[in-house]
N, C-alpha and C positions, 0 to 999 in steps of 0.2 A: 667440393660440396661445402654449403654455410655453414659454421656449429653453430648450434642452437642451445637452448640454457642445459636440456637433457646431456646432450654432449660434452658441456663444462664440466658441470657436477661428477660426470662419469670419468671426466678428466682428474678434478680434485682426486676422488677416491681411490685411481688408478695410484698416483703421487702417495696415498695415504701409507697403501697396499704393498708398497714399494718399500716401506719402508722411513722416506724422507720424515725429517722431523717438520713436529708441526709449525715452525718460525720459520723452514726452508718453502715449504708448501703455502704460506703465508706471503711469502717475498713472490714467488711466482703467481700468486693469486690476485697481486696486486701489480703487475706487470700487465697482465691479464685483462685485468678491468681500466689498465691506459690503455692497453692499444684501443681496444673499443670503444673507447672515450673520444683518442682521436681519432677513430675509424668516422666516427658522428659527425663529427666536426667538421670534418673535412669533407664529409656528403658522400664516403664512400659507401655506406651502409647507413637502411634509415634506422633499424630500431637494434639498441644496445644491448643482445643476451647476456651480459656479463654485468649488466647495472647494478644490482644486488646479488652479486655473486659472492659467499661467502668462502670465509677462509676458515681450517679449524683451531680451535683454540688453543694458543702457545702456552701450557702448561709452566710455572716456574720451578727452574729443574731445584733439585733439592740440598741441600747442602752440602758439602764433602764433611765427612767426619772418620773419627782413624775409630779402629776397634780397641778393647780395653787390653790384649795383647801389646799393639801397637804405642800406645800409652805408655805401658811400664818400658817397654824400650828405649823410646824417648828422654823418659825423665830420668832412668839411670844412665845416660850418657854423662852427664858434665862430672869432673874429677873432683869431688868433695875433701877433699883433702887440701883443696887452696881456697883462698878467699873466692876468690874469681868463682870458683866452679857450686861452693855454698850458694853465693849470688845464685847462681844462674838453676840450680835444684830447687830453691827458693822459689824464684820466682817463676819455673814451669809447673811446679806442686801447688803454686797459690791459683795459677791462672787454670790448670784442669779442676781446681777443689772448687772454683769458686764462678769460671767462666764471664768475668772482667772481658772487658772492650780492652784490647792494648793502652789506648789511655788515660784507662781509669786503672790498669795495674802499675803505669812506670811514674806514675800521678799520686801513688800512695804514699801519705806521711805515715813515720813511722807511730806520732799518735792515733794513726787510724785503725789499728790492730789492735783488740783485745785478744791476747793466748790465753787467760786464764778464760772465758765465756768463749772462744772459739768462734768467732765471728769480726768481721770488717765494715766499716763505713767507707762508701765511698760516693764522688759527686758524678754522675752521669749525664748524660745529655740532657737540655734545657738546662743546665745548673739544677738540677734535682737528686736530692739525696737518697741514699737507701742502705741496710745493713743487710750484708749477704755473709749464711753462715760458713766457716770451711772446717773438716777433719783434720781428728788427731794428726794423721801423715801430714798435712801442710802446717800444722802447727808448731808440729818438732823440727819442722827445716829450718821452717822462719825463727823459730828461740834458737837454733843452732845458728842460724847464718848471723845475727844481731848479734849472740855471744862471740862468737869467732870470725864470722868473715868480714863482718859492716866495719869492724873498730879499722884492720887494714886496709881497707879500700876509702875511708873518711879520713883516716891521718887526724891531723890537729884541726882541720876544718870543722866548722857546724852546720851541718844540714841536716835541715825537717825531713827528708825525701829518704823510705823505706829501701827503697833496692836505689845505690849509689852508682855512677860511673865513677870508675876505678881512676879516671885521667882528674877530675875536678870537684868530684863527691859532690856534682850536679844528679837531676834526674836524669835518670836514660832515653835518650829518642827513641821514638817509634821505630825509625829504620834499624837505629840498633839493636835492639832486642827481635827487631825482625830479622837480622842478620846471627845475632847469637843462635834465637830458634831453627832457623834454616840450618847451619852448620852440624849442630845436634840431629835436626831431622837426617841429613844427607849420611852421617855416622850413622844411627839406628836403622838405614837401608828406607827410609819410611818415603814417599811418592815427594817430587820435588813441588807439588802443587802446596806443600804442609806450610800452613803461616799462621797466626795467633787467631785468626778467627775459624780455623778449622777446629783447633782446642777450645775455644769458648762453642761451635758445634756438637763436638765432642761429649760435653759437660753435657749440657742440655738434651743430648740422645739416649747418653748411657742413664743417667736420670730418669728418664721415661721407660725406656726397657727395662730397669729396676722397680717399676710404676709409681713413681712420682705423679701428682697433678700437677697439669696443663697451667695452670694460675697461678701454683707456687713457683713454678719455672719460669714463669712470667715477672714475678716479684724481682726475683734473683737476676735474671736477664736485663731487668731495667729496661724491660718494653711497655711503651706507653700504652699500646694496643693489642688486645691476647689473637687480634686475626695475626698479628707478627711472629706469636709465639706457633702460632697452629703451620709454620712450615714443617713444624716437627709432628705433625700428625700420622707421616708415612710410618714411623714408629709403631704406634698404636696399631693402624692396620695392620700391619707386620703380625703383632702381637694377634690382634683379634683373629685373622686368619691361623696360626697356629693354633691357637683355640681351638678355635672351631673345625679345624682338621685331625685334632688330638682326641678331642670329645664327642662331636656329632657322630652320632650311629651311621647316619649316612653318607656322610662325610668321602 
């Protein structure tokens, strides 16, 4: 027997009902609508029920972010008692305080900190500048690690660059700091998905479930457009739906 367009759709929603994500249901939707194409083509069949057959909407999935548990396990890994490990408390305390792009935090001179006003400049994508504020806790890492860890890890060299590699008191690569974070994650027991843009995640969730606005988070994100900040909306609904299950009589 022919399918006809009733039969597709009934097809889609079977896929839907199932289960399948909407990107999987989307690929076969679109197989779907070749065969039929060349079913045409080829004069097997005159009229195409699948011409505008539609696919449902591939939702983008939401960010990973660790919980504020998760966090404090994290950042108490490295051994603060060496240069190395000040570095490394340092700079996982600045990038949860402050949720920095990887790099714009391994890109920070160390005139770009003020500790006494609690706040940082730094230059972001298009070459555009912005000052994001951080807390006490990243404050006291960072005047610990400048007073104690920076002077051993720079030696007699001069470098502008806040958090130093220990080997050339150059700035840190991206891979490397991506590599220090991973190691600590893999210690704290924390999912091997963990990488610097889960903690710049991170930042910008917990911020919102503490009810932060959407705009100020936008400021600090260093996004150009607040529809880029609004993936963290799931947040809010979160929020509003506890609300509204906490509160409504009917609820």
């Amino acid at each position: 027997m022919a399918l006809d367009r009733t039969a597709l759709e009934n097809f889609v929603a079977a896929m839907m009902s199932e289960g399948l994500s909407p990107r999987s249901v989307a690929r076969t939707v679109a197989a779907v609508r070749g065969f039929y194409r060349f079913a045409v083509l080829s004069q097997q069949i005159g009229v195409n029920p699948a011409g505008d057959l539609q696919a449902p909407r591939a939702w983008p999935a939401l960010p990973k972010f660790l919980s504020v548990d998760q966090v404090e396990k994290l950042i108490s890994q490295p051994d603060a008692t060496t240069p190395r490990g000040l570095r490394d408390r340092a700079l996982i305390e600045v990038l949860y305080a402050t949720g920095l792009r990887v790099s714009e935090l391994i890109h920070l001179r160390a005139s770009d900190v003020n500790l006494e006003a609690g706040y940082l400049s730094c230059t972001g994508k298009g070459n555009k500048q912005r000052i994001v504020p951080f807390g006490d806790e990243a404050g006291r890492w960072v005047e610990r690690y400048i007073r104690e860890g920076r002077p051993s890890l720079v030696g007699k060299r001069a470098s502008p660059w806040l958090f130093v590699n220990a080997k050339r008191g150059g700035s840190l690569s991206r891979v490397g700091f991506w590599k220090i974070l991973k190691g600590y994650g893999l210690k704290a027991g924390l999912p091997r998905s963990l990488s610097p843009h889960v903690l710049r995640h991170s930042f910008a969730t917990h911020l919102l479930e503490h009810g932060a606005d959407l705009r100020a988070i936008q400021m600090m994100l260093g996004h150009a457009d607040l529809s880029t900040t609004q993936i963290y909306t799931h947040v809010l609904e979160a929020r509003l739906r506890a609300v509204y299950d906490r509160f409504h009589p009917r609820a």
